[in-house]
Each structure stands twice: as structure tokens, then as C-alpha cells.
N, C-alpha and C positions, 0 to 999 in steps of 0.2 A: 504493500500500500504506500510504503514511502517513497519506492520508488518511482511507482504512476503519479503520486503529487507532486513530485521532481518536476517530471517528464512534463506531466499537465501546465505545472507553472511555464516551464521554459517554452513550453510550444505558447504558452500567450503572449510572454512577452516577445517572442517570435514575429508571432502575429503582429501585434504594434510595430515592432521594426520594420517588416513588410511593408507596412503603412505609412508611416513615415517615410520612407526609401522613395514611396511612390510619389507622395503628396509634391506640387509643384507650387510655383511663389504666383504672387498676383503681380500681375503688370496692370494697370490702368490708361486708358488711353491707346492711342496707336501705336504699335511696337517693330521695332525694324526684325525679321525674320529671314534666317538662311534655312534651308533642309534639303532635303535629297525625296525624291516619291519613291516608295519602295515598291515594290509587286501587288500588294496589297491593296486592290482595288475595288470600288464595288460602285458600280453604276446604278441612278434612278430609275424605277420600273419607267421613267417618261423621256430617259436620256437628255436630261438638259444639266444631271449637274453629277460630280463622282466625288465619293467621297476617299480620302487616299491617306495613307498612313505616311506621315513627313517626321523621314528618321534622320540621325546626326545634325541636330537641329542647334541652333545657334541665338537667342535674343536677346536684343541689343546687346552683341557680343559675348554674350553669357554663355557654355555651352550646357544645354537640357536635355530634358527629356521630350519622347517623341510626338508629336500633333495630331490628332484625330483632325483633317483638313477635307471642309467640302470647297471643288472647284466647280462653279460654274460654267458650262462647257457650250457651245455651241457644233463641235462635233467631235466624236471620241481622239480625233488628232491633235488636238488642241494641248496635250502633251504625252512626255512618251515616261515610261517605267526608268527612273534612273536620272533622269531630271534635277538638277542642284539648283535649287531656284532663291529669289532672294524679293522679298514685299514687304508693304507696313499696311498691317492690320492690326484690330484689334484680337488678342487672344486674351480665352477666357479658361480659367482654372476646374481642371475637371474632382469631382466629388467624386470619393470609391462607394460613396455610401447616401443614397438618397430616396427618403420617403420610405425608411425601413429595408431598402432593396438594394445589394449589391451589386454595381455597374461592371458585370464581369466583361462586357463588351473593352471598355475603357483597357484593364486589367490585363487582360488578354494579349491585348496588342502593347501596351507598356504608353499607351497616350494618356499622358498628363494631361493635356490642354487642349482646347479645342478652334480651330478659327475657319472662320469660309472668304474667299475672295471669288471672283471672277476672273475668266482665263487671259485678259487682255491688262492685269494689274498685277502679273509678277513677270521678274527680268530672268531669263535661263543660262545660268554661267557655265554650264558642264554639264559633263554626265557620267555616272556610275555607277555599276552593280556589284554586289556581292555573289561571289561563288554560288551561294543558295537560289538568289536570283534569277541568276542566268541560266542555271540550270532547269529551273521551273517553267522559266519563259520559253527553253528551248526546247520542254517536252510537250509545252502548251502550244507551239507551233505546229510539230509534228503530229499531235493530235488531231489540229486543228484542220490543216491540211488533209489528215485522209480520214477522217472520224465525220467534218463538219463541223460547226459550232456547235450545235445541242447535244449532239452527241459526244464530242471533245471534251464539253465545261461540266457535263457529267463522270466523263474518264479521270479530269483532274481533279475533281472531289474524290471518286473512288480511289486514286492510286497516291493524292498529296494533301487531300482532304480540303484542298481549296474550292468551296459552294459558292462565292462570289458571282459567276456568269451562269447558274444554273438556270436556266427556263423556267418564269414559277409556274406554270403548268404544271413542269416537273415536280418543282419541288413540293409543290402541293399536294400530286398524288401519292408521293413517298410517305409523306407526313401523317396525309388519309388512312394511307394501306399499312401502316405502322413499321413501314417498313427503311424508314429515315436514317437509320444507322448504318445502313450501306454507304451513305453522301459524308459519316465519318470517321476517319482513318483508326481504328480500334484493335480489339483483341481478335476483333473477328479476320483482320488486314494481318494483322502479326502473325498468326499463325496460321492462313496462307504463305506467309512468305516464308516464316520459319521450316514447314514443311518443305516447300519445293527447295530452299538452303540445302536441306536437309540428304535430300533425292540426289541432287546434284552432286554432295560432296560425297555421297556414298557411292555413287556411281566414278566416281575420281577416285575412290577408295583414301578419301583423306577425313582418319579418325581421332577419338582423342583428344588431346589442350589443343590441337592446331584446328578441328574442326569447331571448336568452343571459340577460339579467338577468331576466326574468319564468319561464323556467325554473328558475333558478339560487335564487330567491327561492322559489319553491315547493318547493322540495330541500331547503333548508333548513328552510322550516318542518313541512312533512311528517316530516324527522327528528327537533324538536324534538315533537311530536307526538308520536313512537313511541320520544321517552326516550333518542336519541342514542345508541341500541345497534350496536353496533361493525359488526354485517354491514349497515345500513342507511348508514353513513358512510362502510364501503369502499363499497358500490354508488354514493351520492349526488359520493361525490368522483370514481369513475371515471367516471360518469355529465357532469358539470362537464368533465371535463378534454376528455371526447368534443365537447362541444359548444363548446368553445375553439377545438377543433383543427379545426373545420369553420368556425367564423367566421372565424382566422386562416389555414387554407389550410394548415395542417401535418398532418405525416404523424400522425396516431395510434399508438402504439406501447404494445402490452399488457401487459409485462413492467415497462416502467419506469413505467405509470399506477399499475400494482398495487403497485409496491414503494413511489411517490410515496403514494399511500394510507393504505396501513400507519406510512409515514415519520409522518403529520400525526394519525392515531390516536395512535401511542404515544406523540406528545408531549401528546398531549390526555389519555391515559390509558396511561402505563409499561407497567400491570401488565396488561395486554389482553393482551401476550404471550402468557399462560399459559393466560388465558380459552379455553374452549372454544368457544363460541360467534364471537370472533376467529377463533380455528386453524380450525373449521372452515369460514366463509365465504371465509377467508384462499385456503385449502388447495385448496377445493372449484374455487375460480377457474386456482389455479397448475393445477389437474390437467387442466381442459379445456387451456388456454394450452399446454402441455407437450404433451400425449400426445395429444388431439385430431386433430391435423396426418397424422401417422405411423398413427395407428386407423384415419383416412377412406382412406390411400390403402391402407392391408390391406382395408376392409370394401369398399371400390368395387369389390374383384374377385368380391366376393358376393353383395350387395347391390346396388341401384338406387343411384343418388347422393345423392338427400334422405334414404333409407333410412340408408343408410350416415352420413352426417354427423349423421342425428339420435340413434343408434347409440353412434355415437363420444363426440360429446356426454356423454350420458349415462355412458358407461362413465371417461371423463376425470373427470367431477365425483364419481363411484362411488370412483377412483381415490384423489382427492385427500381425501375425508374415511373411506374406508375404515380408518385406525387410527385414527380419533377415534371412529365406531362400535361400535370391536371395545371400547372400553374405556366407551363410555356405554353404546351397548342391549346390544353381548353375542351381538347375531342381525344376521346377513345374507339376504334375501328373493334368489334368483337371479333371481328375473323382472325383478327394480326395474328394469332396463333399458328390459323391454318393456312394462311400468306405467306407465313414465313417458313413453314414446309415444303411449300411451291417454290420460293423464292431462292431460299438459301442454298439447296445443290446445285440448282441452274448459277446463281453468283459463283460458287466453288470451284468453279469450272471457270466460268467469263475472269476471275481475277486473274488465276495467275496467266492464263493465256495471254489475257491484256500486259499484265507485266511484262514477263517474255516480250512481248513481240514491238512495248515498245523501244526496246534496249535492240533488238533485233532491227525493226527499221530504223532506229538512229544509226547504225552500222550499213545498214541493206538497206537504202532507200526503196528499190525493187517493190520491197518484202512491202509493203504498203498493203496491200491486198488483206494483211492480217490482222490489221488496226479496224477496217473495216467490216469485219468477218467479227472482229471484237462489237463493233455499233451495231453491228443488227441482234450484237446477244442484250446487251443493252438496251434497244429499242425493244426485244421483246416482254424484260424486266421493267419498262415502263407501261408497257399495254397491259402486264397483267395489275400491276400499283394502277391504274388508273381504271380498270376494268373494276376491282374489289374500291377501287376510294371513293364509288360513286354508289357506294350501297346505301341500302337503309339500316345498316347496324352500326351506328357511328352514335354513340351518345355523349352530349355535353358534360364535363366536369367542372368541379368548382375546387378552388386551390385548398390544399389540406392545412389542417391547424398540423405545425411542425411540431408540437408535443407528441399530438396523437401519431403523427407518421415514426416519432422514434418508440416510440410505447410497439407498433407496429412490428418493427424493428424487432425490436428486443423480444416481442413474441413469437415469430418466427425463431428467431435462435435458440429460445428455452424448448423448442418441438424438433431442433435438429438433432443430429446425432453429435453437436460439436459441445453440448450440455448433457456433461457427462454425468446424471443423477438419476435416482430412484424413479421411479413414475410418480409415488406421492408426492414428491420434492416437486418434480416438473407440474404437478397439477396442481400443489399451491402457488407455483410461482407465475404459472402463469392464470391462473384467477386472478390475482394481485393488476397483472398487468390489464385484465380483459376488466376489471372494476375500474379502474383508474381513467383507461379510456372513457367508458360509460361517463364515467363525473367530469371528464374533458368534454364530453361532447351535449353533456346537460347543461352545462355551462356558455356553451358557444350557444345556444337559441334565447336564453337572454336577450331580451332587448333591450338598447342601449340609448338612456332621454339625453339628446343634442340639448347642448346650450347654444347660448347667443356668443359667436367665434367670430372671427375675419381669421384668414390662411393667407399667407402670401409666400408664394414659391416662384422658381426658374426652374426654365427647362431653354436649352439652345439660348441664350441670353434672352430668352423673353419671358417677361414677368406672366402671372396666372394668380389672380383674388379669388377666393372660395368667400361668400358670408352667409351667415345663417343666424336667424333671428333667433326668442325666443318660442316664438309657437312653432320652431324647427323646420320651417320654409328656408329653401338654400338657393342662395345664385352665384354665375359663375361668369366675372371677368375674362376676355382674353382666356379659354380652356387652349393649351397646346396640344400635342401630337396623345393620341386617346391612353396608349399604357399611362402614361404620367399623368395628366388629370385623373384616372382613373384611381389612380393609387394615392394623389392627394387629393380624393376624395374618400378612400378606403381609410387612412391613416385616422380622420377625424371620426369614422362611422357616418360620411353620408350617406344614404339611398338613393336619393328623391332629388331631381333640379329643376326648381320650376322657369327659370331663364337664364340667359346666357346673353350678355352684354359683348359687342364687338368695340372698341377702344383704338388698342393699336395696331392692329392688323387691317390692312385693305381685302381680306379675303376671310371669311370664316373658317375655320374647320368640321365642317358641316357632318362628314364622318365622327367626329368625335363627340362634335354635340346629340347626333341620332343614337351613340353607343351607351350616352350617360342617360340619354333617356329625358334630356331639356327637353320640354312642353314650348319654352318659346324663343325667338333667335330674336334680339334687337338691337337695333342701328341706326345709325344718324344721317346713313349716307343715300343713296340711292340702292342699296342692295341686291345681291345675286340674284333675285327669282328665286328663291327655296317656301317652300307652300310655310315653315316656321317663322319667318319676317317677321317682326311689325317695326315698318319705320315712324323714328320719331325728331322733330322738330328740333333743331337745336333754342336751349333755353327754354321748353319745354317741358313740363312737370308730368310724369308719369309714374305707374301705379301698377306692382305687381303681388296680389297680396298684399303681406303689410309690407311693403319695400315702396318708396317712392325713390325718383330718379329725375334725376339735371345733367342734359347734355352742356359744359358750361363752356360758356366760348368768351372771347372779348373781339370786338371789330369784325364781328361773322368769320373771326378763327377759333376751331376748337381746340378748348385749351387739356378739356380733362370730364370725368366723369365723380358726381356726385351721385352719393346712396344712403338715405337715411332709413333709419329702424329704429324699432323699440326710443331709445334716448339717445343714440348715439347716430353721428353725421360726419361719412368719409370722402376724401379726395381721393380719384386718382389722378398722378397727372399723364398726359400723353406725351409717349416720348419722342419728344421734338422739343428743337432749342425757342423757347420764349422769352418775351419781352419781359423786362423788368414792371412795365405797367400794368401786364396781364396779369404778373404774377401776383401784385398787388391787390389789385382788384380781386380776384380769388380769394385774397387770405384772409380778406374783411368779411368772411362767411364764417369764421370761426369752425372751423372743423376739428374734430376730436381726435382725427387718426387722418395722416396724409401722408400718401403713398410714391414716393419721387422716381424708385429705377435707377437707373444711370445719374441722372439728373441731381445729384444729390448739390452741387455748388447751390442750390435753391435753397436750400433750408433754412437759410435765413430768415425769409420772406414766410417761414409757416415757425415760427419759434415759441408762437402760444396753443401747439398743436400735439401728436405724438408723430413723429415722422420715422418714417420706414424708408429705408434706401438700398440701393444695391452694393455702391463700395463705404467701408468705412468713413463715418463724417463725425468730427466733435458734436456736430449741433443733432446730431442723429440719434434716438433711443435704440435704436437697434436695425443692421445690416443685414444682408443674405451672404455676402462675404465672409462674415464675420459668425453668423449663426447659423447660416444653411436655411432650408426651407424652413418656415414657423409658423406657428399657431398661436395666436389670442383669446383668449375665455376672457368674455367682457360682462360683468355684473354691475349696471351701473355706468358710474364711472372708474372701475377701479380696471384695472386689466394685467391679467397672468398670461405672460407671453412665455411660450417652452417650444423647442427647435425639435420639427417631428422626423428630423433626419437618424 
């Protein structure tokens, strides 16, 4: 025990160092910017703009960490992979940790900061690739070349696990047919390779330490290849540890390979932990390991025996990432069981062929013919994912309370063989666990009385006000892109939005507002046509509920939006640069709570007010910079502000 609380402390403070190591500084204002684009690319379903990963990155002379960077593009030539480019934009500080949710997107790729320009506003001094690079690029040509593109940008997710140019067609029907884990480079990939390694050197007749290091060497450089993503480093280390334990003669043991795995991850990367793409390759293995054993000997009374274990299989690995699904796709395919019986010996066959044959035409151009012969197995593995993704056994899920999923957890293992005890022992232990859930899950239908709040978060540098009165009517400023209002809607316990105020944006997100379920869209402007409108008059008093509203302008410019409830009367202001006289004029309305953004040199001008800003200001009660997304519980006039990050 003393030594798990060791281990437990130093894995956290681990953890914090991870975090720290990541976290990146604020610049304000516009910052002069060197980087390189790296391979890492991923174009808009509309093709106007890419977002690209900007490594060895430079500001204001500083050298950093790497850019989460959208360029707006007007046609995918507008630059090329390896690009050293140099601009002054604004870059904004990326959070690992927002609205309760871990940015493993960010994390992943190692981008601290975020910035977007357009393609006609950075200078191109050079160009460079890294080995890994050039390498990818030049299998992604060759692919491209006798595969096709839909066919190709499928091959380079099955063979380097890069989904970026996948077809969402495609990707969608894989996701349907439950069959998505082919598109990522895993255990299922590793040992593929490992075997045909295997074939190969035995056919060479080279056994022994030298056939351990020539596999062992290609493991590694195949992960360095495919960017050392965490479900390729559990497989390549479980993979290593198997073929130790057969050169030395020891037992194999799957429990402690997987845990010795994860062990040598998180020292190489902490915050993997939280990572999805981790938990799920983690999880999907602990669930065969677990549940597998006890599945085959229920199915062998039904089933045939290869039936049955192939069965179990699947339902093990279904097992172990089923709440990491319910919380990314949302949908469950019933069949995925029997899809992936279909699926997976037709794939067993299409990988290593594919592999082979593209190391074979990069040698043998000729040999083309085989990359091709690859696409049509492919193309068949899509007809039947789209064939089963369009059934009616797909049912929606709703994301799991993370207690209950490790209670989950822990119950399954006290029923495997790896819970070496009595039956009595197993069957208090696990009543213990099946009561515990029950009072998790009595707990969760509780419902939860909203008070009277204002929220103010960012997302992409644009603000988003959540308010909700006392009789628990909510409105929504500015909603951004739908995961993230959605979630700083989840965070406070809203349900229900009876409108949605447009401010700074010249376009709605009309998908987001139909997903929260706003009753009504309103605007100042002349409006999209969406059947939710109602436009309203600038300087116009209007009425939703008990919410009344002032579009408030000076000289027929609008300056900002006003919203009063119960006792209390907020500003927002609109960000754009204004007049000193506007700003004036406004602040003789005595507002309780005013909202600046960027715009914080204002706050002067609101000094008998509470102001909320986006970079740190002396005259500022509190920042998003400084506190992250927040919340207010307003009784009165008193207000308890706590950071829901």
C-alpha cells in the first residue's frame, strides 16, 4: 500500500508537470510569428479554409511551442507542407482544460496557441521537412496516384493513421457500422505487422535476440512514422514485451503488459490520461482481457467455439470503449458485433497486402496494379460499413456518469478470472459494487432548481453569455460552434433556451441554436430567413419572458446589447472599436454587470459597474484570461463568481 501511494502521488504531481510543460504565455495584441506547416493538415468540409499544425514556431523572437493555425484559403495551392512562413497576428492561449472537458485535440498535437490569418497575409521564406514528413507525403502520393483520393486518404489512415482527407461519407459509415477502428493505427495494425515480421524472418531463418531487435526496430520506427500516438505505443510496447517473453521463455501475462504500457506512456506523456484516444485503446484492450474469458464460456453453449470466441471478442472490446462512445459519437450500431465478423478477416487480408505492396511499388512502380487491387478491397469494406450504417439498429446514447463507468469497471474484474477469491468473497464484492451504482444512478434523476446566473465563456476568441433568471428561463448571447455551448450549458444544469441573441457575429449558428433547442433567434439586422427570427429595432425594448432587451446604439451605431431581469441590468458591448462619446452615453444606464471582451482599455468609462473582460485589467473584477470560462450566482445584488473550467 505504501508503495501504490508513492507511485499515486508521483504520477500526480506528474501530471501537473505535464501541464505546466504545456501551458503557453499570453501575448496581447498582434504578434510577429515565424513557423514551418507540418503534414498535419485538415481541410473545411467547404474548402475555403485549413487548419495546419505550425511547428518550430518563433514569437516575437521567442522560441515556442507549436500553433493550432486556420489559413484561409482560396484554393488548396495557396501553400504547400513545409512552408516556413512569417505574419503578425493575433495568437490566443490555448486551455488543456475547458468547461470540465479535456482539449485532447490541442494535447495531441502539442499546440499551445491558437491563431487564423488568411492566405494572402503571411511572407514564405523557405521550406522544410522532417524525415517523418517526407516520408508520409511520399506514401501519400503513391497512394494517391494508383489508389485515387478516396481510396488513398483511407489507405493513409489504415496504414499511418492519418483521417484528415477521409471522405465523410466514409467516415461516417465506419462510425455507423462500428467499425471506426480500422481508420486507427492500433493493436489490431500491430499485430498485423508483427505477424507478417514474423513470416518473413522465419522464412530468412533469422531467430532469436537478432529476430527481437529487427522487430523491435521496426516498432519503433513504424510509431515514429505514425507521430507516437498513444494507441500505437500501447500496441508496439505490448507487442515488444510478447516477443521478450518468447525469446526468454516466460510466461506472458496481459494484465501487467497493459498496465507496464500505460506505466511508460504517461511518463512519456502525463496528460494521455484524459486523452480519449488513450482511454479508448486503453479500455478497449482491458475489456477483451476482462470479460472475454466468462463471454466465451456463456457463448460456447450457443455458439460453435470460433463463433463464440470471435463473438466474445468483439463484445469485450464493444465493452470496454462503450462510454467513451456514448460521449464522442452519441450512437450505438447493434450489429457492430456481427460487422465486425464480416469485417475483420476481409481487413486481415486487405492490410498486410496493402502494406507489402506499398513498399513494393515505391521500388516497382510497374507493380501499381496492387495498390489498386488493395482499393477495391477497400471499396468493398466501405459498401458493407455503409450497407449495415444505414440500418435501423443504431440507438442514441447519452454520456455516462464517470463514477458509474469505473464502478462498471471494477465489476467486471471482480467476475474475471484475474480476482482470485472465493465465490462468497466475489459475491459480496460485487453486490457492494452493483448497490453503489444503484445510489449513483438515484442520484443522477434528481433534479437540479437553477438560480439566477450570467456565464461568460470563449471559445475561438469569441465570447458566449449564458443568463438565466430566477423563475429558470435561460438565454443565450452569441452561442458558438454546438459541442461548446452545449457543454457551457451542461456545466451550469441548463435544459431549456428560450432565445438566442445574435451581437457579434454577422451570421448565426443556426445548427447550434436548432441543437440547444432555442424557441427563438433575435437580431437587429436584417436576418438570414431562418423560420426562428424575430427582428428587432435598434433602441427598441423587447420582451422574452421575464427578460426584457435594448439593442443600444449611439448615432444609428450599435454599440452593444442590454438585458434586464429579476433586479439586475447587463451590458454587452460589441466588439468593435468605439467612440469615447458612445461609450459615455452607455454608462449613464448604470449597469450592474458589463461585459467588454477584448475591449477591456474601456473600463474606465463603466467603473461604477462589475466588468468582465477578456485580458487582465486593474479596473476589471475578473478576466477569462485570468479565470477561464465563469459563472455568477446573482442573489440580489450580491454575486458569487467560481470558474466552471
Amino acid at each position: 500500500m505504501i508503495v501504490v501511494l508513492c507511485i499515486f502521488l508521483f504520477g500526480l504531481g506528474w501530471f501537473f508537470v505535464g501541464q505546466a510543460f504545456f501551458e503557453g504565455k499570453v501575448y496581447e495584441g498582434q504578434s510577429q510569428v515565424v513557423g514551418r506547416i507540418s503534414d498535419n493538415v485538415a481541410y473545411s468540409s467547404y474548402g475555403n479554409s485549413a487548419n495546419v499544425v505550425l511547428k518550430d514556431v518563433y514569437i516575437n523572437g521567442n522560441k515556442e511551442k507549436n500553433i493550432d493555425l486556420t489559413i484561409y484559403i482560396d484554393s488548396y495551392d495557396d501553400f504547400d507542407v513545409g512552408d516556413i512562413i512569417t505574419f503578425n497576428a493575433e495568437v490566443e492561449k490555448i486551455s488543456l482544460f475547458t468547461l470540465g472537458n479535456f482539449n485532447s485535440f490541442y494535447y495531441r498535437d502539442g499546440t499551445s496557441y491558437t491563431s487564423s490569418i488568411s492566405a494572402g497575409e503571411y511572407i514564405v521564406q523557405g521550406n522544410k521537412l522532417n524525415p517523418d514528413e517526407s516520408f508520409r507525403l511520399a506514401m501519400k502520393s503513391l497512394l494517391y496516384e494508383n489508389m485515387g483520393e478516396t481510396n488513398g486518404a483511407v489507405a493513409m489512415a489504415v496504414l499511418f493513421g492519418d483521417k484528415t482527407e477521409v471522405d465523410d461519407d466514409i467516415y461516417q459509415s465506419y462510425k455507423t457500422s462500428g467499425i471506426i477502428h480500422l481508420l486507427t493505427v492500433s493493436g489490431l495494425h500491430v499485430g498485423f505487422l508483427v505477424t507478417l515480421l514474423g513470416f518473413i524472418l522465419k522464412k530468412c531463418r533469422v531467430r532469436g535476440i537478432y529476430n527481437f531487435l529487427i522487430c523491435a526496430i521496426c516498432l519503433v520506427l513504424y510509431a515514429y512514422i505514425c507521430g507516437f500516438v498513444s494507441s500505437i505505443m500501447r500496441a508496439g510496447i505490448m507487442g515488444l514485451v510478447l516477443l521478450a517473453t518468447k525469446l526468454s521463455g516466460k510466461c506472458y501475462d496481459n494484465l501487467n503488459t497493459l498496465g507496464l504500457s500505460g506505466i511508460i506512456i504517461l511518463l512519456y506523456s502525463p496528460l494521455s490520461a484524459l486523452d480519449l484516444g488513450f482511454l479508448m485503446s486503453f479500455f478497449c484492450v482491458l475489456g477483451i482481457f476482462v470479460a472475454t474469458p466468462w463471454l466465451t464460456k456463456v457463448l460456447k453453449k450457443i455458439f460453435p467455439k470460433f463463433v463464440a470466441e470471435s463473438f466474445a471478442v468483439s463484445i469485450g472490446a464493444q465493452i470496454g470503449i462503450l462510454p467513451f462512445m456514448a460521449y464522442i459519437y452519441s450512437d450505438l450500431n447493434l450489429l457492430t458485433f456481427f460487422i465486425n465478423l464480416i469485417v475483420i478477416p476481409i481487413f486481415s487480408v486487405i492490410y498486410p497486402v496493402l502494406f507489402v505492396s506499398l513498399f513494393v511499388v515505391a521500388l516497382l512502380p510497374f507493380m501499381g496494379f496492387l495498390l489498386q487491387i488493395c482499393g477495391w478491397g477497400l471499396g468493398l469494406v466501405y459498401d458493407i460499413a455503409k450497407f449495415f450504417g444505414n440500418t435501423t439498429f443504431i440507438v442514441q446514447l447519452e454520456p455516462f456518469d464517470i463514477f458509474l463507468v469505473a464502478g462498471v469497471f471494477v465489476l467486471f474484474f471482480l467476475v474475471s478470472k484475474y480476482f482470485m477469491a472465493s465465490k462468497k468473497a466475489k459475491t459480496v464484492c460485487c453486490s457492494t459494487i452493483v448497490a453503489f451504482c444503484g445510489i449513483l444512478g438515484c442520484f443522477s434523476l434528481i433534479p437540479v432548481q437553477l438560480q439566477s446566473s450570467i456565464v461568460y465563456g470563449y471559445n475561438y476568441s469569441s465570447p458566449t453569455v449564458v443568463i438565466t433568471n430566477q423563475s429558470g428561463e435561460s438565454v443565450v448571447i452569441d452561442p458558438g460552434y454546438s459541442t461548446f455551448t452545449k457543454n457551457l450549458l451542461n456545466v451550469n444544469g441548463i435544459k431549456n433556451v428560450s432565445a438566442v441573441f445574435v451581437l457579434q457575429k454577422s451570421s448565426a449558428y443556426i445548427d447550434t441554436i436548432r441543437e440547444i433547442g432555442a424557441e427563438n433567434l433575435i437580431r437587429s439586422d436584417s436576418g438570414q430567413g431562418y423560420s426562428e427570427e424575430i427582428l428587432i429595432n435598434f433602441d427598441q425594448t423587447g420582451l422574452i419572458g421575464d427578460f426584457s432587451f435594448v439593442y443600444r446604439t449611439y448615432e444609428d451605431r450599435l454599440i452593444g446589447l442590454e438585458i434586464s431581469f429579476d433586479e439586475t441590468k447587463i451590458f454587452v458591448l460589441r466588439d468593435l472599436n468605439q467612440s469615447d462619446e458612445a461609450l459615455t452615453y452607455v454608462s449613464n444606464f448604470n449597469y450592474d454587470i458589463v461585459i467588454l471582451g477584448k475591449h477591456d482599455e474601456y473600463a474606465e468609462f463603466f467603473y461604477r459597474s462589475f466588468v468582465l473582460t477578456y485580458y487582465n485589467n486593474s479596473l476589471a473584477q475578473t478576466s477569462f484570461v485570468e479565470d477561464g470560462n465563469i459563472s455568477c450566482l446573482i442573489d440580489g445584488k450580491n454575486y458569487e463568481w467560481r470558474c466552471v473550467d
